[in-house]
Structures are given as structure tokens and as C-alpha cells.
N, C-alpha and C positions, 0 to 999 in steps of 0.2 A: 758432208755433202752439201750441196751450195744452189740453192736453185735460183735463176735472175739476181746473183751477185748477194743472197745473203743465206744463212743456215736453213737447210731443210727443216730443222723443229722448228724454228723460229716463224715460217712462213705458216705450215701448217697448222703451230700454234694458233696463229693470227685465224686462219681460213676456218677454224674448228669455233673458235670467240666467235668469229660473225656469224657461222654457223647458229650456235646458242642466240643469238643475239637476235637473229633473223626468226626463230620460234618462238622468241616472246613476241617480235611485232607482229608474226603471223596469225598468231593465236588472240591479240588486243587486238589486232584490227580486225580480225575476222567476230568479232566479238560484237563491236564498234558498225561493221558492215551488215551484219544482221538486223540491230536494231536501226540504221540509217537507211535500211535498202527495203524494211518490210512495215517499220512504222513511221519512216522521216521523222526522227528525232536523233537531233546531235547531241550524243549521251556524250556530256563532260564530264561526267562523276566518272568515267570507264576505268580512270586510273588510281581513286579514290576505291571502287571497286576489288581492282586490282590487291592493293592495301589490303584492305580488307580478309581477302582470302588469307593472305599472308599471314596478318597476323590469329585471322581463324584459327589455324596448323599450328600456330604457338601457343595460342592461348590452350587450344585443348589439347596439348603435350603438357603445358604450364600447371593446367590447375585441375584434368581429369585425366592428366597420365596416357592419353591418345596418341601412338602414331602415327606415324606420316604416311602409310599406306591406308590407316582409315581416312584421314584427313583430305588425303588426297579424292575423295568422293563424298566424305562429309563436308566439307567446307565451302565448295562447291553449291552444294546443295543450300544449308542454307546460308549464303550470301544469295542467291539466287530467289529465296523467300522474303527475304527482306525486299529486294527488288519488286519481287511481287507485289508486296504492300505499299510500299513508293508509289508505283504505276498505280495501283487502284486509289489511292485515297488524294495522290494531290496530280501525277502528271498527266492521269487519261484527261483531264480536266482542261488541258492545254492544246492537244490535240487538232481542234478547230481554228486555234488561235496563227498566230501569227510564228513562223522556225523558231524566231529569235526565243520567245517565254519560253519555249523547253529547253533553251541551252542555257539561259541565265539559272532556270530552277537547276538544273543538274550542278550548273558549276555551282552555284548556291549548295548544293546537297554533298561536291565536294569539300567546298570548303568547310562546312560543319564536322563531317567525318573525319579530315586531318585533323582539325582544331582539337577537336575531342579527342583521339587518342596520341597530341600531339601534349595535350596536357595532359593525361595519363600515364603516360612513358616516358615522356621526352623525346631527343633526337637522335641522340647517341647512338641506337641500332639497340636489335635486340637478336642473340645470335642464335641458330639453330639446328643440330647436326644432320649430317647427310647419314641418311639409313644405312645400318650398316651394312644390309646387304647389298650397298652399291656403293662403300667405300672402298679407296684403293682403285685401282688401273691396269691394261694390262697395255704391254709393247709390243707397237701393229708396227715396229720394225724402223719405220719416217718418223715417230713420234710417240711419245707416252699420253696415251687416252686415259684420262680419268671416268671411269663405268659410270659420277652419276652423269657427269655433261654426255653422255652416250647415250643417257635414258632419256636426260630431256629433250636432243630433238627428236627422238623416238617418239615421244609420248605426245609431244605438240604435233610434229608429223601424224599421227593416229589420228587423235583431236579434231585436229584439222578438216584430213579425207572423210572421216564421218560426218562431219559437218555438212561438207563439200554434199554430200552423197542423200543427206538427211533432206536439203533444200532442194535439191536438183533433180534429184530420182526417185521421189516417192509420194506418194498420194496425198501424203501429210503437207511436204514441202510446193506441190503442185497449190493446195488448197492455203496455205500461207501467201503466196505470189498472185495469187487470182481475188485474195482478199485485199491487196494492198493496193488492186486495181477496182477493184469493182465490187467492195466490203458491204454494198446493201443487195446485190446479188449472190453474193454466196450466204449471205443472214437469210436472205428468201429459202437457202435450198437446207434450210436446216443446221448450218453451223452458227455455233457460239461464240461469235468474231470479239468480242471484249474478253472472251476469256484466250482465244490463239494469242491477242495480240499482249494479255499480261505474260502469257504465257512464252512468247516473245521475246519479252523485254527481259524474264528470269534468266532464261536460257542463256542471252548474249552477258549480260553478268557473270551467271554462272562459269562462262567461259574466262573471262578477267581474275574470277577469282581460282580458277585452276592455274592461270601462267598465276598468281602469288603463290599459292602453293608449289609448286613447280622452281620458284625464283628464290622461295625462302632456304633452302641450305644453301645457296650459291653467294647471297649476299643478306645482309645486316638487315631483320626485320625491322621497318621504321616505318612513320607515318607518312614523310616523304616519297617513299620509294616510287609510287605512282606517279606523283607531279614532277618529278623527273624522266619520268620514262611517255610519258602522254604527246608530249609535242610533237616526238620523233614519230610516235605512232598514227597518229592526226596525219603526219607530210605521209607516209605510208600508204592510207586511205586513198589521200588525194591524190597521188602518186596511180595507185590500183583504180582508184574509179569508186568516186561515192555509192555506195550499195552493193558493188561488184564481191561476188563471195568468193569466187576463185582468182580474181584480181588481187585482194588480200592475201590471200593466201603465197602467192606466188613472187608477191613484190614483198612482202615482208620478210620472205626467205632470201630471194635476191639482193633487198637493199641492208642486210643484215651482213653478206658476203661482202657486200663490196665495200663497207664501213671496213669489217675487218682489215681485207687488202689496204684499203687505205692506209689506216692504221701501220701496218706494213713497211707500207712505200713512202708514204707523206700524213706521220704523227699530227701537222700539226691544219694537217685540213680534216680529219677524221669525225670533226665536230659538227661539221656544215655540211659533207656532201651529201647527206642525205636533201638537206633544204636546196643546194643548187640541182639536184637531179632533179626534185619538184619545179622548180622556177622554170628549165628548160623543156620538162614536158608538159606545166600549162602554158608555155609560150606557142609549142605545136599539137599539144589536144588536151584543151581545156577541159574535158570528162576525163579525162585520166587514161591512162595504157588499156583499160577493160570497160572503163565505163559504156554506156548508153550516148551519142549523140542525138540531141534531140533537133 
């Protein structure tokens, strides 16, 4: 069967890729969106981050025999700790300063982290299997689904809406946005605004380091994996609207679809459209599809 002139698996194949594709940038950007939308900092380390989880999920499969079901909530957590101590010891420090010093420190604090477990490992990949109880696939008839890429936008879709849900609709996330406005009025009424905002900064980590968890049976755990995947996710932001949490969420899945098709139809533009789709929508709204005009 043939759909627009080429194989029904074929297309779907492609449609299901960008799928996957579009819950990793969902999941980074919205990660990314948190900490740029509640403490204005442009976290460059997000995809160093990322790493990180990844090779979390390996190491403690590697060296304390840990699966990927614990991993998937351990590693998380602490990469998300480390974060913490980052934020308290050197970036709440920048805070006052000028955008630019928190992004040079983060990329600074990326580049350390590849370095380091780029001279540890090397580059080669480090490989890690898909659990078994989501190896194998089953046939939805158009195409052979592999269960775990079925789990993962499952899981990133989850992720995600709770996020979505955590910021938007609850007392918590109410008192997180009303501190990022007005952070010596809500210190008056009794919250602990240095600790939301480490608390903050864990959380959006935290999130980077579940897409590596998430990313590692599907591809070669490596130091690089993040600094390849960061750029596309950055135009995604911008794309969605700096800060925008449901902007993120929803361009990331979108622009993850239309990569696919791409891919599809025109292999050899697959690499850029994500960057022309940014260029034509800061040409007509420079805050992004979701942003804030001010």
C-alpha cells in the first residue's frame, strides 16, 4: 500500500522517528523552558545534562547491577542534586548579573562534563539494552511498532502533561510564577524563594536527565550525545516562546513530526528545517508561537 507515491511502512516509519524525536525536544525544551521562563537563565549545560542521565542508567547497570526501571527515577534524581549544588555554590551568584555570565558559566560547566567523561570513556558509544519487558513489537497492521519507541513518547507525553499541570494548576506552580515576578513579595509572605528557585533549577535538570535515560537504549551512550541534540532544541525554545511551558511542549512534538516527514519527502533538507521554520517565525513574531509580547 502506497500513500503520497511511496510505502505505507515507510512513511509511518518516518512519522513514528519524528514522533520519538519530537519527545526528546519536548521533554529538553520543556526542561530548558522552566528554568528560562522562572529564573532567566539560559541553561547551556541542559544537554551536558542530558548526558549525564544517560550515562547515570549505565553506570548503575555497569557497576551496581541497577535497572532501568530503577534508573529511570534514580538518575533523575540525582543528576537533579548535583544541579542543586551547582545553583547554590556558584550560579545563584550570577543571578544579579548581567544573562550573558549564566550562560557562559553553564556552557563552561558543559564543557567540563563532556571533557571529563569524554576522557573517561571515549567516543565510541557505550551500548545499553532495551528492557526486556519492552523488547520486541507488535503489528498495528500499517507498520511494525517496536513497544520500547511506544513507551517513549508515552513516557515523555506523561512527563510532559504533569509538568504542564504542576506549573499551571497548582498552588505550587502559581507561587513559582508570582516569585519570578515579584520574588521580595512572596519572601514577605513567608516562602523560601532561594530554595523554589534551587529547587527550580533541580527539577528542569532533572527533566534532561530522564530524556537520557529514556534515549539510552535507543542510541550509543556517549559524552557527545547532548551537544548534538542541544542546538535543534534551543531553535525549539525559540520556536515555542522563551519561557513558554506549553509552547515547548507542543512545538517540540510538532517540530519533531515535521523533521520526520521531511526526512520522508526531502532527505536532504531534514537537517535544517527545523532552523528555517525558526528564521520564518522570528521574521513574523519574534517571542515565538507562545511567547509573551511585551
Amino acid at each position: 500500500m502506497e500513500l503520497f507515491g511511496m510505502p505505507s511502512q515507510v512513511l509511518f516509519g518516518q512519522l513514528l522517528l519524528g514522533l520519538i524525536n519530537g519527545s526528546f525536544y519536548a521533554v529538553l525544551s520543556l526542561g530548558l523552558a522552566v528554568i528560562f521562563g522562572l529564573l532567566h537563565v539560559i541553561n547551556f549545560a541542559h544537554g551536558a545534562l542530558y548526558m549525564l542521565g544517560a550515562f547515570a542508567a549505565w553506570m548503575a547497570l555497569e557497576y551496581l547491577g541497577i535497572g532501568y526501571w530503577w534508573s529511570l527515577a534514580l538518575a533523575p534524581l540525582a543528576v537533579g542534586l548535583g544541579a542543586a549544588v551547582f545553583e547554590r555554590a556558584m550560579l545563584r551568584r550570577l543571578y544579579q548579573s548581567d544573562a550573558l555570565y549564566g550562560l557562559l558559566l553553564t556552557y563552561g560547566l558543559a564543557l567540563v562534563l563532556e571533557g571529563t567523561f569524554r576522557n573517561l570513556y571515549g567516543v565510541s558509544g557505550l551500548p545499553y539494552d532495551v528492557p526486556e519487558a519492552l523488547q520486541g513489537g507488535v503489528d498495528v497492521g500499517f507498520m511494525f511498532l517496536p513497544l520500547y519507541r511506544a513507551w517513549v513518547v508515552v513516557a515523555a507525553a506523561a512527563v510532559c502533561i504533569a509538568t504542564w499541570l504542576l506549573v499551571e494548576k497548582t498552588r505550587l506552580g502559581a507561587t513559582l510564577r508570582a516569585a519570578t515576578e515579584r520574588a521580595e513579595v512572596v519572601q514577605a509572605l513567608g516562602v523560601n524563594v532561594p530554595l523554589l528557585v534551587t529547587a527550580t533549577y533541580a527539577a528542569g535538570a532533572a527533566l534532561a536527565a530522564f530524556a537520557g535515560v529514556l534515549a539510552a537504549p535507543l542510541t550509543q551512550v556517549n559524552p557527545l550525545m547532548g551537544s548534538h541534540l542541544i542546538v535543534v532544541v534551543f531553535a525549539v525554545v525559540v520556536i515555542g516562546g522563551m519561557g513558554s511551558i506549553g509552547g515547548s511542549i507542543v512545538t517540540g512534538l510538532a517540530l519533531g513530526v515535521v523533521e520526520g516527514l521531511t526526512k520522508a519527502f526531502w532527505p536532504e533538507a531534514s537537517a535544517v528545517v527545523v532552523f528555517v521554520v525558526m528564521a520564518v517565525v522570528l521574521v513574523f513574531r519574534p517571542a515565538g508561537l507562545f511567547g509573551k509580547v511585551h
